[in-house]
mmCIF entry with sequence, helices, sheets and N, C-alpha, C, O atoms, coordinates in Angstrom:
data_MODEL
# 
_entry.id   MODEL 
# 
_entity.id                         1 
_entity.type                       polymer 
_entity.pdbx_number_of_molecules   1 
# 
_entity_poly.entity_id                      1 
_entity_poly.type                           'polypeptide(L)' 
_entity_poly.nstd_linkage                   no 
_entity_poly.nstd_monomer                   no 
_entity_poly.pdbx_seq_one_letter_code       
;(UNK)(UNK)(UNK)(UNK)(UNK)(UNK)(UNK)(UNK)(UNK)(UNK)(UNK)(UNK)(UNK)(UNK)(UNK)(UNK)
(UNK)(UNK)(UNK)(UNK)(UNK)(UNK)(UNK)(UNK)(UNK)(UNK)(UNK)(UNK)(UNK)(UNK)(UNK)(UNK)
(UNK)(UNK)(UNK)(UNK)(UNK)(UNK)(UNK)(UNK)(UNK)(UNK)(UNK)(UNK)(UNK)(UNK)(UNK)(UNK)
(UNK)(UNK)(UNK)(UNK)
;
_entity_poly.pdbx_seq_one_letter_code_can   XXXXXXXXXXXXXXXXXXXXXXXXXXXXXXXXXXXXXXXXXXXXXXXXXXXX 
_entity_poly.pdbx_strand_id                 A 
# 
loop_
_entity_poly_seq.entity_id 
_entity_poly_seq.num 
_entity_poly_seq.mon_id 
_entity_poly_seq.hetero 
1 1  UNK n 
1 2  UNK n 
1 3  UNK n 
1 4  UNK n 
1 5  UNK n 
1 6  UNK n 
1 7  UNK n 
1 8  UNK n 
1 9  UNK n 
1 10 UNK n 
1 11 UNK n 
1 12 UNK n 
1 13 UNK n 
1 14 UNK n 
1 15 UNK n 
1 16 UNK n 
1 17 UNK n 
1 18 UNK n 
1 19 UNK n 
1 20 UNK n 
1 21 UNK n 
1 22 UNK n 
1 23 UNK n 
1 24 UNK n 
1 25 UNK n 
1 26 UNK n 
1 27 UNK n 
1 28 UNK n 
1 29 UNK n 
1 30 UNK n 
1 31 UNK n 
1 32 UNK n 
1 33 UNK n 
1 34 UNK n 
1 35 UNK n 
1 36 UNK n 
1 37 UNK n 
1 38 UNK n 
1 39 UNK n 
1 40 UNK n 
1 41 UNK n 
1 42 UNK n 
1 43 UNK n 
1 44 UNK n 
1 45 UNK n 
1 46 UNK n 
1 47 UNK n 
1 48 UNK n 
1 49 UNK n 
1 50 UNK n 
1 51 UNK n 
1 52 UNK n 
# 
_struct_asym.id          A 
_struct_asym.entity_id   1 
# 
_struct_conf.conf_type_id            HELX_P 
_struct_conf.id                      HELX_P1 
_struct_conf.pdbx_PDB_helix_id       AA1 
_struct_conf.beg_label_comp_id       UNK 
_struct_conf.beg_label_asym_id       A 
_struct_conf.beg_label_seq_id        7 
_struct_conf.pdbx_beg_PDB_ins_code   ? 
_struct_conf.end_label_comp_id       UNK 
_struct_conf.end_label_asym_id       A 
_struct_conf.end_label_seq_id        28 
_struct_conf.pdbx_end_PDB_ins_code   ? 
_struct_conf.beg_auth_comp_id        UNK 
_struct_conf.beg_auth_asym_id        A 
_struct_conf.beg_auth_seq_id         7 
_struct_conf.end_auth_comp_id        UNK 
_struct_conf.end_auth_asym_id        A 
_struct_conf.end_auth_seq_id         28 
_struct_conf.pdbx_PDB_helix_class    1 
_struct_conf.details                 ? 
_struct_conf.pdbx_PDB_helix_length   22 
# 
_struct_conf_type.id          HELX_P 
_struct_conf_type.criteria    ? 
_struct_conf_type.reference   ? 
# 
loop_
_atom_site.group_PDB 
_atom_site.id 
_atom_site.type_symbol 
_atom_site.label_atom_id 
_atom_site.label_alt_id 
_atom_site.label_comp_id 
_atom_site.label_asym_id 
_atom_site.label_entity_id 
_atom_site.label_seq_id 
_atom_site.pdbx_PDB_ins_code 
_atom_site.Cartn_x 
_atom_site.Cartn_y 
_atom_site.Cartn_z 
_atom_site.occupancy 
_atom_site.B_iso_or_equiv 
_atom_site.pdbx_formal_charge 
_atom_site.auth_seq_id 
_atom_site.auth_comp_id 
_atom_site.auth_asym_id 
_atom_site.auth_atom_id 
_atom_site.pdbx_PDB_model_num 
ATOM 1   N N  . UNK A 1 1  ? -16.487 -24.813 -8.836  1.00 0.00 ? 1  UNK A N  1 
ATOM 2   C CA . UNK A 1 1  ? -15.131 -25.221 -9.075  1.00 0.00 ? 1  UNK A CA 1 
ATOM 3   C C  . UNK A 1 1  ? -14.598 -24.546 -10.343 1.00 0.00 ? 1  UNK A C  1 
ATOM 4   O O  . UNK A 1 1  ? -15.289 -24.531 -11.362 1.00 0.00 ? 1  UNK A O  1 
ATOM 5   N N  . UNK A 1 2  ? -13.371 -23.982 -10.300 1.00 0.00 ? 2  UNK A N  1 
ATOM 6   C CA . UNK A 1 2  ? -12.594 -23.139 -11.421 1.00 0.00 ? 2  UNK A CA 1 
ATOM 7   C C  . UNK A 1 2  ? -13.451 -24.136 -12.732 1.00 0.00 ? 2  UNK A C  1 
ATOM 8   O O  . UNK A 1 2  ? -14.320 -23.878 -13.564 1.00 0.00 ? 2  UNK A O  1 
ATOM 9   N N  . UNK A 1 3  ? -12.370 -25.810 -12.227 1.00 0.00 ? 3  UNK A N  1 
ATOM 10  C CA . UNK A 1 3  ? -12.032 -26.103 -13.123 1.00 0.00 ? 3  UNK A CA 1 
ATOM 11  C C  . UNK A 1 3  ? -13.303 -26.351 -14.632 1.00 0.00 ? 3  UNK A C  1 
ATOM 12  O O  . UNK A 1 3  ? -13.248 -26.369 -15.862 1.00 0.00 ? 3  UNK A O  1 
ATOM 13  N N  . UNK A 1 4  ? -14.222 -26.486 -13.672 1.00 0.00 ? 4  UNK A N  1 
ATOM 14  C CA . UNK A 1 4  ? -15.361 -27.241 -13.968 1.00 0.00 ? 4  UNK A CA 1 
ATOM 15  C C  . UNK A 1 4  ? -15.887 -26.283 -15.281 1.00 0.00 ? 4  UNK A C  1 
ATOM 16  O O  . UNK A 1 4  ? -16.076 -26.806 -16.379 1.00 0.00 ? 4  UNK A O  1 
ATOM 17  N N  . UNK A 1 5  ? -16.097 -24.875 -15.058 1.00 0.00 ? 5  UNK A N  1 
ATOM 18  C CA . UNK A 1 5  ? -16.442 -23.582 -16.309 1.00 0.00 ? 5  UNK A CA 1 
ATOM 19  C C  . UNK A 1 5  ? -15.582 -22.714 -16.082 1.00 0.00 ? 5  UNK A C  1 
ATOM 20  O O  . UNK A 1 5  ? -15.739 -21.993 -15.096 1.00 0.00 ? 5  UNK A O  1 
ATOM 21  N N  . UNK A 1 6  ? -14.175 -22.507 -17.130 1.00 0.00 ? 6  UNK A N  1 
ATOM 22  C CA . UNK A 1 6  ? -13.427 -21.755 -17.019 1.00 0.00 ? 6  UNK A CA 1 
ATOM 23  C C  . UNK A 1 6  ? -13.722 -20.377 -17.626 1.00 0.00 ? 6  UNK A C  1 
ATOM 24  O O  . UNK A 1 6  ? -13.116 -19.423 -17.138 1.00 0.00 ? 6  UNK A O  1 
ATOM 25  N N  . UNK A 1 7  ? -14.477 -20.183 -18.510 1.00 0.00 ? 7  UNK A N  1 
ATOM 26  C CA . UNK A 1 7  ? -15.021 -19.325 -19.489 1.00 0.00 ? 7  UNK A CA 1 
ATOM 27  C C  . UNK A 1 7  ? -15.836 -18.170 -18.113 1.00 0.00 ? 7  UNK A C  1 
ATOM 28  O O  . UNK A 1 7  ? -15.549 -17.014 -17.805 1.00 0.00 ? 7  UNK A O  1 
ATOM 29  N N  . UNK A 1 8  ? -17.078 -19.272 -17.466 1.00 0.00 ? 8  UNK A N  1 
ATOM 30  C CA . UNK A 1 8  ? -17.917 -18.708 -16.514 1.00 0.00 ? 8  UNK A CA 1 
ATOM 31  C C  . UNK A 1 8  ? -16.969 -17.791 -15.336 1.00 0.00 ? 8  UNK A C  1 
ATOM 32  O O  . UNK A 1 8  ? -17.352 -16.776 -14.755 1.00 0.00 ? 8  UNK A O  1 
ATOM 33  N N  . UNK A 1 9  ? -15.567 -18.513 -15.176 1.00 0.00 ? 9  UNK A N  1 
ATOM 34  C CA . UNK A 1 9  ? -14.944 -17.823 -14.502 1.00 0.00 ? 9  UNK A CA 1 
ATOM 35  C C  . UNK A 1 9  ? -14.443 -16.615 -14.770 1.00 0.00 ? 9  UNK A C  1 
ATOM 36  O O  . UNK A 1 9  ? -14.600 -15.489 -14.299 1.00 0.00 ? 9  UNK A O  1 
ATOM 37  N N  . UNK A 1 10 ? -13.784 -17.103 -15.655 1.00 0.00 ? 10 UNK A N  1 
ATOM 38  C CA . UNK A 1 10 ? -13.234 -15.562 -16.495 1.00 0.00 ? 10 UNK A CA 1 
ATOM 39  C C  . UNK A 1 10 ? -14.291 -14.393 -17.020 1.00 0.00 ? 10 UNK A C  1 
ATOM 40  O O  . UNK A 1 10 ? -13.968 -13.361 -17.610 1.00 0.00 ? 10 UNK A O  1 
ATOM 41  N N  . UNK A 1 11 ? -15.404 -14.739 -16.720 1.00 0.00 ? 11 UNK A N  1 
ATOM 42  C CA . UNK A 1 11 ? -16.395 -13.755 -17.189 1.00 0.00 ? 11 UNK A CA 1 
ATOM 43  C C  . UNK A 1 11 ? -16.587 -13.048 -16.193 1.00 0.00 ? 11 UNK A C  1 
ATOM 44  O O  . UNK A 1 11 ? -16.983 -11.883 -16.204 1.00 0.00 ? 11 UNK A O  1 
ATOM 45  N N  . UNK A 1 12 ? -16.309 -13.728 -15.230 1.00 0.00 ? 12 UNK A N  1 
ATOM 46  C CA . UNK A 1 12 ? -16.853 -13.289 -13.717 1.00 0.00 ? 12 UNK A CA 1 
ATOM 47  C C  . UNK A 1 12 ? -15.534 -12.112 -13.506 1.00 0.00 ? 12 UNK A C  1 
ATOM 48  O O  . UNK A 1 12 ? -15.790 -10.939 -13.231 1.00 0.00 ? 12 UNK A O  1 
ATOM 49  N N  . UNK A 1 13 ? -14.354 -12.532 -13.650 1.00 0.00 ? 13 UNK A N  1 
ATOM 50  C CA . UNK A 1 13 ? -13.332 -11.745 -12.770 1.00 0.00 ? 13 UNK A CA 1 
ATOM 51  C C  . UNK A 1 13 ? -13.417 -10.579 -14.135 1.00 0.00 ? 13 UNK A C  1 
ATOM 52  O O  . UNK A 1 13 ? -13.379 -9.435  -13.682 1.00 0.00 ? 13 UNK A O  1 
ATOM 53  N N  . UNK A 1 14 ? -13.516 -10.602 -15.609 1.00 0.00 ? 14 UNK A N  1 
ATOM 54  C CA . UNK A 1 14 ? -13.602 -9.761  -15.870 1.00 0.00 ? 14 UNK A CA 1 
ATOM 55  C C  . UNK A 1 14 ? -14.689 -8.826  -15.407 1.00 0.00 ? 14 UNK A C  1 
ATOM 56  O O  . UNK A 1 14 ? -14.407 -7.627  -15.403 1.00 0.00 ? 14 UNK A O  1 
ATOM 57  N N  . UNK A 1 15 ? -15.938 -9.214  -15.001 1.00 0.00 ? 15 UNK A N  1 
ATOM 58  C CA . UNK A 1 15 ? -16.791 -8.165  -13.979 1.00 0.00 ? 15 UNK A CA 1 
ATOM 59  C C  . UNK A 1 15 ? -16.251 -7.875  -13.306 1.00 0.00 ? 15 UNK A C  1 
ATOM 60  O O  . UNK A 1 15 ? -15.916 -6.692  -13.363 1.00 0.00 ? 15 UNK A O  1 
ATOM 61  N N  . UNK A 1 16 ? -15.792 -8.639  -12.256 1.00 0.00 ? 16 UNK A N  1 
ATOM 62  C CA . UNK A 1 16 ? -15.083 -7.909  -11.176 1.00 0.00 ? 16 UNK A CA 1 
ATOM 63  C C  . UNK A 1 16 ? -14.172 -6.667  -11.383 1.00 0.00 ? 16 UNK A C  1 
ATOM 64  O O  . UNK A 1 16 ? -13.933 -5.780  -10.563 1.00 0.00 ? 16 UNK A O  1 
ATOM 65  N N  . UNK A 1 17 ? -13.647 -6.815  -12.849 1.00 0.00 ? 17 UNK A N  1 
ATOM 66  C CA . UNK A 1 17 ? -12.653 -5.917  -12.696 1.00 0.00 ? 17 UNK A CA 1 
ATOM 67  C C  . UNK A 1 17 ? -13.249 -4.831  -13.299 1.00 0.00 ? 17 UNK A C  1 
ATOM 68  O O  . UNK A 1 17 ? -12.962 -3.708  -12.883 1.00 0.00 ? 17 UNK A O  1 
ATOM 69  N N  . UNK A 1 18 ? -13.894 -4.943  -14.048 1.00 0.00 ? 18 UNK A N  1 
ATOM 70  C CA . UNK A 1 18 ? -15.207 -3.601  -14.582 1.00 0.00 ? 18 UNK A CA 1 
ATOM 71  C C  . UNK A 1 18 ? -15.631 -2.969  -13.499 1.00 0.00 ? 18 UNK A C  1 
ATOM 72  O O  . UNK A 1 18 ? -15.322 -1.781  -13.408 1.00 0.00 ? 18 UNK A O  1 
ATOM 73  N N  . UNK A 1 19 ? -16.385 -3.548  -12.486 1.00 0.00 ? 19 UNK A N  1 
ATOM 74  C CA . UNK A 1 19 ? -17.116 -2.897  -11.433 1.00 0.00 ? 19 UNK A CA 1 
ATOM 75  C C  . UNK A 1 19 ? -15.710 -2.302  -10.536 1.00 0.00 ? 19 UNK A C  1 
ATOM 76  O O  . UNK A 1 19 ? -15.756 -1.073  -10.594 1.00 0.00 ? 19 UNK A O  1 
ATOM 77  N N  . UNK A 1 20 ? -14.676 -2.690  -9.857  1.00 0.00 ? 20 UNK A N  1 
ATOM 78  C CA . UNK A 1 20 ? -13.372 -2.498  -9.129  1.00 0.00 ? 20 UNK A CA 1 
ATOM 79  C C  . UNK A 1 20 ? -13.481 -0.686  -10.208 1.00 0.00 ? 20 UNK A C  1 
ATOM 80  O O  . UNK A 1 20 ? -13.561 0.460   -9.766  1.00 0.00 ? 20 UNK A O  1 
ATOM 81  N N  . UNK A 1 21 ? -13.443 -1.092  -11.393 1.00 0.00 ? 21 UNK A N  1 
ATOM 82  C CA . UNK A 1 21 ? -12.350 0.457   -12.298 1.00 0.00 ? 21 UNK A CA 1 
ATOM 83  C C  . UNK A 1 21 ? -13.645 1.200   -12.288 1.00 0.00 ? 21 UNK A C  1 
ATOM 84  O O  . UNK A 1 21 ? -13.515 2.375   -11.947 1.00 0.00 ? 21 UNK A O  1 
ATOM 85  N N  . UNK A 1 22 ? -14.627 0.893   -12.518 1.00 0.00 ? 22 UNK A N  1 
ATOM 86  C CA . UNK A 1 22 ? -15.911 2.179   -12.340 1.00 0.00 ? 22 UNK A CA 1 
ATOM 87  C C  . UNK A 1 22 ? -15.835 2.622   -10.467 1.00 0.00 ? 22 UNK A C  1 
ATOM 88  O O  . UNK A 1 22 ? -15.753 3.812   -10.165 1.00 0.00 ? 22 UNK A O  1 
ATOM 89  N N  . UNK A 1 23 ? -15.872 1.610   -9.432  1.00 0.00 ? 23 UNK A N  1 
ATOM 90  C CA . UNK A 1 23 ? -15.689 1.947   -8.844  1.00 0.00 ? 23 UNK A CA 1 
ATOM 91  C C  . UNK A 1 23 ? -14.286 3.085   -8.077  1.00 0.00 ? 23 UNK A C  1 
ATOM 92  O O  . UNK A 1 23 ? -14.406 3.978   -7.238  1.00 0.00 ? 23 UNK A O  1 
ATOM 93  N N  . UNK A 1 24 ? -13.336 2.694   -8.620  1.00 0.00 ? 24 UNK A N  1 
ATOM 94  C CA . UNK A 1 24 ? -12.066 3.365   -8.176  1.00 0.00 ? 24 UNK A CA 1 
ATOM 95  C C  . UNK A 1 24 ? -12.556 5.062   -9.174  1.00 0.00 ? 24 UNK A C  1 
ATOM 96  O O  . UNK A 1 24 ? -12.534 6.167   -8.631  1.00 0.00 ? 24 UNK A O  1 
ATOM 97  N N  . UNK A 1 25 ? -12.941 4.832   -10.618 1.00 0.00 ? 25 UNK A N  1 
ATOM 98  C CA . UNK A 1 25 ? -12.893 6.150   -11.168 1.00 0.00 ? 25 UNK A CA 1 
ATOM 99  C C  . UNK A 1 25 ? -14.387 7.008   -10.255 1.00 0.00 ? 25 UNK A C  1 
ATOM 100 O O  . UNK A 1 25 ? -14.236 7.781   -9.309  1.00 0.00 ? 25 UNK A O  1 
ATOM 101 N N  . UNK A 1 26 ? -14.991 6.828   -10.522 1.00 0.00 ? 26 UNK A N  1 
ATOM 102 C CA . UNK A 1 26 ? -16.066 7.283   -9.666  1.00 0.00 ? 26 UNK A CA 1 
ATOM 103 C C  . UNK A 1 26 ? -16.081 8.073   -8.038  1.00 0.00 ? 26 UNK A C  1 
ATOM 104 O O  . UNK A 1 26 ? -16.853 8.838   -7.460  1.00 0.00 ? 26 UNK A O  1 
ATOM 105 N N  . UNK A 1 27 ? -14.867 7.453   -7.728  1.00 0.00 ? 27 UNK A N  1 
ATOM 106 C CA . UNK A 1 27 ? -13.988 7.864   -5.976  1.00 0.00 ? 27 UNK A CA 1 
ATOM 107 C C  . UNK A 1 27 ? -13.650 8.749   -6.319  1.00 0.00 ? 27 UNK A C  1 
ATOM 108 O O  . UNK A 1 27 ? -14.333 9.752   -6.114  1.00 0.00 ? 27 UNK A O  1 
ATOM 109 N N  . UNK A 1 28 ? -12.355 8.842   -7.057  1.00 0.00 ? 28 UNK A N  1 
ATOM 110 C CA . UNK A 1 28 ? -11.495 9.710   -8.132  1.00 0.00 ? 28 UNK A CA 1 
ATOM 111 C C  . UNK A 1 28 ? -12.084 10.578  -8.766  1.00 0.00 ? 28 UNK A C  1 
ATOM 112 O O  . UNK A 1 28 ? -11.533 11.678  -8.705  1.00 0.00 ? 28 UNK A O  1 
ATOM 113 N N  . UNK A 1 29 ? -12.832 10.539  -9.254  1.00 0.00 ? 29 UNK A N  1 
ATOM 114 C CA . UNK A 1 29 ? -13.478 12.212  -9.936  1.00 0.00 ? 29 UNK A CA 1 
ATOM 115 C C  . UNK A 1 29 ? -14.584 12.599  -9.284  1.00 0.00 ? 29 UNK A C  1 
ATOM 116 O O  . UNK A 1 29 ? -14.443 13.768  -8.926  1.00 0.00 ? 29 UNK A O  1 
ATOM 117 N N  . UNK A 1 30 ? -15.904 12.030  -8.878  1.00 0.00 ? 30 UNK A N  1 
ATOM 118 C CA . UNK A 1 30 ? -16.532 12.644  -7.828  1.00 0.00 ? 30 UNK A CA 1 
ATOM 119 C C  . UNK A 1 30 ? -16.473 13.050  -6.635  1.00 0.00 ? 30 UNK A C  1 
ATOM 120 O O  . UNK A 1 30 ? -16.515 12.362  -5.615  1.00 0.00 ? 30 UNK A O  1 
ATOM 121 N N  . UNK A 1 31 ? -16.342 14.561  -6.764  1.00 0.00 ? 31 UNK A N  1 
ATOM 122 C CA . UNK A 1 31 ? -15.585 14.681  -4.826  1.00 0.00 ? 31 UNK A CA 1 
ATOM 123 C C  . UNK A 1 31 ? -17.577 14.715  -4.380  1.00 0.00 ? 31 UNK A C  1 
ATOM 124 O O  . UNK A 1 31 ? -18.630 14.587  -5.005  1.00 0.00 ? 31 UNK A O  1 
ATOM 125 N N  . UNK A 1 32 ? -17.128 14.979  -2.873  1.00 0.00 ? 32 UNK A N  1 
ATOM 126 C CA . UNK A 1 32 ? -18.576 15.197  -2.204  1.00 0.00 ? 32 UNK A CA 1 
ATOM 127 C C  . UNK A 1 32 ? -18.630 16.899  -2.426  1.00 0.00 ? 32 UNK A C  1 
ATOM 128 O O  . UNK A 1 32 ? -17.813 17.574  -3.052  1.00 0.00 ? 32 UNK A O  1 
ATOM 129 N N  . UNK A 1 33 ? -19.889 17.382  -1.693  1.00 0.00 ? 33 UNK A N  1 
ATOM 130 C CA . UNK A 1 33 ? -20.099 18.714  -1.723  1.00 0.00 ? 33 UNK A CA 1 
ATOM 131 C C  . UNK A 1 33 ? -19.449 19.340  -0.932  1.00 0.00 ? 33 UNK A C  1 
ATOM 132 O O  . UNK A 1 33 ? -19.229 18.892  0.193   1.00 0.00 ? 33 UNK A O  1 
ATOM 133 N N  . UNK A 1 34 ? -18.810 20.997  -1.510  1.00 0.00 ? 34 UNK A N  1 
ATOM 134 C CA . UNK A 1 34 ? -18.172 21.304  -0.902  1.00 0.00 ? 34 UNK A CA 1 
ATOM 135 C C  . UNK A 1 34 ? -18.551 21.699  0.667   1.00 0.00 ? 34 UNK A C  1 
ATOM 136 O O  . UNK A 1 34 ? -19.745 21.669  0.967   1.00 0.00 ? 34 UNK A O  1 
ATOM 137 N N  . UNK A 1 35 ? -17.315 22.168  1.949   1.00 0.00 ? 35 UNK A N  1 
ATOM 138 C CA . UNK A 1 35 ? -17.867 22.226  2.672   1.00 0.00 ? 35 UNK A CA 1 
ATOM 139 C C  . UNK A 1 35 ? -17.948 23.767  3.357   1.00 0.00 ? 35 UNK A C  1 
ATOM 140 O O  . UNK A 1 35 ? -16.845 24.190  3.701   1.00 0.00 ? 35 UNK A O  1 
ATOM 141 N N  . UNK A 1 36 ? -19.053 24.640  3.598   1.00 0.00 ? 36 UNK A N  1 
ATOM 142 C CA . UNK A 1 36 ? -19.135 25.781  3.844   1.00 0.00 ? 36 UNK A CA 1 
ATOM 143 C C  . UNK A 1 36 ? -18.068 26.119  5.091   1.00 0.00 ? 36 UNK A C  1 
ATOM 144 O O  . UNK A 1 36 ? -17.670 25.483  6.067   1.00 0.00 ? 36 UNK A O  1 
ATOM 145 N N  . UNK A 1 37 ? -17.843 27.299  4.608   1.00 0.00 ? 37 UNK A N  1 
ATOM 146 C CA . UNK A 1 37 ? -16.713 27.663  5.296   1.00 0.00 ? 37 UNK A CA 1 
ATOM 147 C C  . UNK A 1 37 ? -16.649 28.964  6.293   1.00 0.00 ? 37 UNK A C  1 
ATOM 148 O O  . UNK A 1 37 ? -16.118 30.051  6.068   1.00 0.00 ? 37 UNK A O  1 
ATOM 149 N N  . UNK A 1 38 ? -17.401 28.492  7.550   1.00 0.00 ? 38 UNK A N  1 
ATOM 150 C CA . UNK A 1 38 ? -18.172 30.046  8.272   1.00 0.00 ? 38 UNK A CA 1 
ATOM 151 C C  . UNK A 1 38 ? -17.501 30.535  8.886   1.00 0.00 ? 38 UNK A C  1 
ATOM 152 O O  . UNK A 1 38 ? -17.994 31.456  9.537   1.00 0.00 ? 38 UNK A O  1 
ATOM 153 N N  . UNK A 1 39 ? -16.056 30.272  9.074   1.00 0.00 ? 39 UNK A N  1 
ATOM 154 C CA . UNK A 1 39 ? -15.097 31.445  9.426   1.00 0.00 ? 39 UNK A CA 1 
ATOM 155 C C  . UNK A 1 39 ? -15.055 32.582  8.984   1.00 0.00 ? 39 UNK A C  1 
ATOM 156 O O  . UNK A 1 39 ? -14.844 33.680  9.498   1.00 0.00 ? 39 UNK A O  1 
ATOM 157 N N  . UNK A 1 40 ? -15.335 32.139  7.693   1.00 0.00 ? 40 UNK A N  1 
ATOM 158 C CA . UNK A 1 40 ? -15.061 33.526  6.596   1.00 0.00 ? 40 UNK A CA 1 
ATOM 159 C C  . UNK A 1 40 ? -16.302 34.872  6.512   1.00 0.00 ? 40 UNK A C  1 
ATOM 160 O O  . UNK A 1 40 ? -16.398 36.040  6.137   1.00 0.00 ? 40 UNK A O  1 
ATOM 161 N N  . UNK A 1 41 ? -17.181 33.690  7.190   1.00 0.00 ? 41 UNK A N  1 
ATOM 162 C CA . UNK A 1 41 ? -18.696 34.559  7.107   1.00 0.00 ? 41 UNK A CA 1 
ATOM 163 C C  . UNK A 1 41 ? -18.809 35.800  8.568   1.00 0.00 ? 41 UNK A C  1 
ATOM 164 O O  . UNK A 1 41 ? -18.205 35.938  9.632   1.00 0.00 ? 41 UNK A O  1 
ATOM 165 N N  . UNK A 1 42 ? -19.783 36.418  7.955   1.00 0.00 ? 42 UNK A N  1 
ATOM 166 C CA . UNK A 1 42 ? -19.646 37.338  9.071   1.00 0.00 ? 42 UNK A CA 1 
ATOM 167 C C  . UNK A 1 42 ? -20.299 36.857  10.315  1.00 0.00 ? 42 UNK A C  1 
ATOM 168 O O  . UNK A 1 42 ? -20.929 35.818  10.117  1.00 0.00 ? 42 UNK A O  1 
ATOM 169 N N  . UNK A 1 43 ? -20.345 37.309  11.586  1.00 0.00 ? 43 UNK A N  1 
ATOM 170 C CA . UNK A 1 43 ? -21.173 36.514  12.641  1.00 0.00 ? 43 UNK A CA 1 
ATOM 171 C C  . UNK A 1 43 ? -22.884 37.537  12.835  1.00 0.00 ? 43 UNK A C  1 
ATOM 172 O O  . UNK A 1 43 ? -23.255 38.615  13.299  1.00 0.00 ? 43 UNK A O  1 
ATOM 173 N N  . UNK A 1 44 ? -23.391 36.498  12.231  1.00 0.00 ? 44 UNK A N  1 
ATOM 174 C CA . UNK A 1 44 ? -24.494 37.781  12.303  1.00 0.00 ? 44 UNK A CA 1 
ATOM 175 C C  . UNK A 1 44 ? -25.167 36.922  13.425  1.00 0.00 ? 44 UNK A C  1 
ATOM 176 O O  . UNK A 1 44 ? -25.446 35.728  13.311  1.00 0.00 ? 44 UNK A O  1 
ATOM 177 N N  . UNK A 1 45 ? -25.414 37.807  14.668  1.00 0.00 ? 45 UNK A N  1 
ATOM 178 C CA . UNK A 1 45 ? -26.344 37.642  16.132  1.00 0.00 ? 45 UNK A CA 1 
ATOM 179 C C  . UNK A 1 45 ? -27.698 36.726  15.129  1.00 0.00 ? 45 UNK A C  1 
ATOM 180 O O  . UNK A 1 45 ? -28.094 37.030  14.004  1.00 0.00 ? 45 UNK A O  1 
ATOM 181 N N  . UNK A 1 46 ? -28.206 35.475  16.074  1.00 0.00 ? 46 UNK A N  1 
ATOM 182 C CA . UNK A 1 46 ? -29.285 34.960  15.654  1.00 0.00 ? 46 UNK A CA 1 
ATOM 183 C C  . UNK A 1 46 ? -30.425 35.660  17.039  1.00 0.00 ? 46 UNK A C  1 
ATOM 184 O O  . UNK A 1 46 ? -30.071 36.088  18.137  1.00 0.00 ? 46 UNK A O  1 
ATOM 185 N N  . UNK A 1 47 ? -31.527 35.581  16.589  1.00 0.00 ? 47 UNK A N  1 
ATOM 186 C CA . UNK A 1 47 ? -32.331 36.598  17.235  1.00 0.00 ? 47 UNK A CA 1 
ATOM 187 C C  . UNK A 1 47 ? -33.636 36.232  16.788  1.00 0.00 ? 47 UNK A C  1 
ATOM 188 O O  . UNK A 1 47 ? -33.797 35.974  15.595  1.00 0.00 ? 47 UNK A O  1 
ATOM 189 N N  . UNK A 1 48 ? -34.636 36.173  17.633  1.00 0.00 ? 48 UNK A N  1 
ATOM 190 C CA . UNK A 1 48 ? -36.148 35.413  16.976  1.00 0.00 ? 48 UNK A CA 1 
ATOM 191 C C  . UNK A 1 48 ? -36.690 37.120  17.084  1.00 0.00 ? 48 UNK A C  1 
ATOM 192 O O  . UNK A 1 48 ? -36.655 37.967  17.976  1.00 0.00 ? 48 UNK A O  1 
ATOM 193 N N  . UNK A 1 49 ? -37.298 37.079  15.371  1.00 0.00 ? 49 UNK A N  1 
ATOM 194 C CA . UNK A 1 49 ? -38.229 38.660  15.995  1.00 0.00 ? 49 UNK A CA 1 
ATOM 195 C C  . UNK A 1 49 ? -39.615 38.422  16.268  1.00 0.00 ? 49 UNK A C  1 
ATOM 196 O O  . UNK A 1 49 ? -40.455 39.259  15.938  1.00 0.00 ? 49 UNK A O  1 
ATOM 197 N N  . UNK A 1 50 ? -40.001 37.106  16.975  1.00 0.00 ? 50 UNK A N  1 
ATOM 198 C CA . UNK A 1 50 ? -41.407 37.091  17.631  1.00 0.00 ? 50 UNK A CA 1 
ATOM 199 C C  . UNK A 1 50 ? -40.949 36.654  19.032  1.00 0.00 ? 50 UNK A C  1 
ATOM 200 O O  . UNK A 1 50 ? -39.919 36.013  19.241  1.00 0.00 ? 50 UNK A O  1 
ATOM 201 N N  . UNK A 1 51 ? -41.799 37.056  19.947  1.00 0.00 ? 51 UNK A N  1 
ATOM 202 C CA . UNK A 1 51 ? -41.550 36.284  21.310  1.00 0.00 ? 51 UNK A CA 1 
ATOM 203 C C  . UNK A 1 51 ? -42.987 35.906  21.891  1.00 0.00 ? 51 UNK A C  1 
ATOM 204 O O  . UNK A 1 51 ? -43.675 36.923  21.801  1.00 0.00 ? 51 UNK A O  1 
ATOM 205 N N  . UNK A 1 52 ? -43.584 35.061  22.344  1.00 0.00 ? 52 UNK A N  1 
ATOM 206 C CA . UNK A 1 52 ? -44.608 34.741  23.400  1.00 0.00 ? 52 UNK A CA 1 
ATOM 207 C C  . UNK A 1 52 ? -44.801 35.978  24.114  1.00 0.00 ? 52 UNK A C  1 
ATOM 208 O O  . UNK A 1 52 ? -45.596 36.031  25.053  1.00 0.00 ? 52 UNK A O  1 
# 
């Protein structure tokens, strides 16, 4: 109950809001890896040089 530990509460939503802003900055500046782009690459024939 809120009323019961107001302090305990407010400690809490200030976590919440710590973890929320690390989380949002963390989205925001870490992109993922980029993603290769094999249009651009040449098409080189794949080809096994052993055979059975």
């Amino acid at each position: 109950m809120p009323q019961m530990a107001p302090l305990y509460w407010l400690m809490l939503f200030f976590f919440f809001l710590l973890v929320l802003t690390l989380f949002i900055m963390m989205n925001y500046f870490i992109k993922p890896f980029e993603k290769k782009d094999y249009t651009m690459k040449k098409s080189i024939p794949t080809f096994k040089i052993w055979s059975l």
